[in-house]
N, C-alpha and C positions, 0 to 999 in steps of 0.2 A: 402392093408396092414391091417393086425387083428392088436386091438387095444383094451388093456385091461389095464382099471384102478383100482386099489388097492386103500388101503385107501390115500396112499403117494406119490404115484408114478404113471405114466405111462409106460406099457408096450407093445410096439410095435415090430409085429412079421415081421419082415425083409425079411425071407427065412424061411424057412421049420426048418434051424437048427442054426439062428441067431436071437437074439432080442434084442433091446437099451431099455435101464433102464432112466429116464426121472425122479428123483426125484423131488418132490416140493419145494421151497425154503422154508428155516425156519424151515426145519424135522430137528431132533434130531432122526436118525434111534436106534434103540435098537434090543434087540434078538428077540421077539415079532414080530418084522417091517419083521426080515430076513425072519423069519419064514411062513410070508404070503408071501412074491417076492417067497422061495423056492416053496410052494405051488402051486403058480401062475404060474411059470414057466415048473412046473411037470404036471401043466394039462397042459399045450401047447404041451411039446412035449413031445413023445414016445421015443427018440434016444436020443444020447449025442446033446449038443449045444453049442454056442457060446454067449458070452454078449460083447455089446456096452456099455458100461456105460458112458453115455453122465452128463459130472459135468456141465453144462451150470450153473443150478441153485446153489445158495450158500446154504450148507447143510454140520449137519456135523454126525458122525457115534459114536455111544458106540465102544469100544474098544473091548469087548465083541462080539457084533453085529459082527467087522472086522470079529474077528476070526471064528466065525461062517457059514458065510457069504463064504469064502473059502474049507467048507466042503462039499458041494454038488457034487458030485463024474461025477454027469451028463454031469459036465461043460467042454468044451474042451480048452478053451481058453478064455480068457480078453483081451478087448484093451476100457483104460480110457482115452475118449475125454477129455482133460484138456485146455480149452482154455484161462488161463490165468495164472499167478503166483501164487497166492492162490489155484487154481483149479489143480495147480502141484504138491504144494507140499503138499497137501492132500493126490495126485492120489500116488506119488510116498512114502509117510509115509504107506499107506494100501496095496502097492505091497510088503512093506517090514516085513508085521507082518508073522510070522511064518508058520499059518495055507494058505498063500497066496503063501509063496515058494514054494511050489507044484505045484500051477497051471500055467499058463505060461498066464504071464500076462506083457502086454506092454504099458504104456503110449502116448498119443497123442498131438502134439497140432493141428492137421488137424485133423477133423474128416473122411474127402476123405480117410487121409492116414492109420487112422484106418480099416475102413471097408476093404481096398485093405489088409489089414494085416491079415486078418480075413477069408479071399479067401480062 
């Protein structure tokens, strides 16, 4: 597994056309923050892809950042490992912001059952 760190985060390449996003606890993501994962993720890969977004760690996102964050055209699909109650209702307020209805995006509390979703 390729394995690239940002300032905030970890990025591990999964498959060819899959990667889990690993934020560090205590981030306050902002547009800035998105702007280097888009980056990040553009040198990875050539084709469309898919994200893990694993919330293990408590973190929380500019509102801004959401929406932005959703604009990446690259993206094929989301599925947000939510493994607790807080981790839910985070995951499920940022499936809901606007720029995020477009992309087909599902919530977790398995992460097995993420990745099988992401197949």
């Amino acid at each position: 597994m390729d394995v690239h760190q940002i300032s905030f985060a970890k990025i591990t390449v999964l498959r060819n056309d899959l990667a889990e996003i690993i934020v560090d606890s205590s981030v306050d993501i902002n547009v800035k923050m998105v702007d280097e994962i888009h980056h990040c993720l553009l040198s990875i890969f050539s084709d469309s892809f898919s994200l893990l977004i694993n919330k293990t760690n408590s973190y929380s996102t500019q509102l801004d950042a959401l929406m932005k964050f959703g604009t990446l055209g690259e993206i094929n699909k989301i599925a947000i490992f939510a493994p607790n109650k807080m981790a839910r209702m985070s995951a499920d307020f940022s499936a809901s912001i606007p720029s995020s209805k477009v992309l087909n995006i599902q919530v977790f509390i398995d992460r097995d059952d993420a990745l099988i979703w992401l197949q």
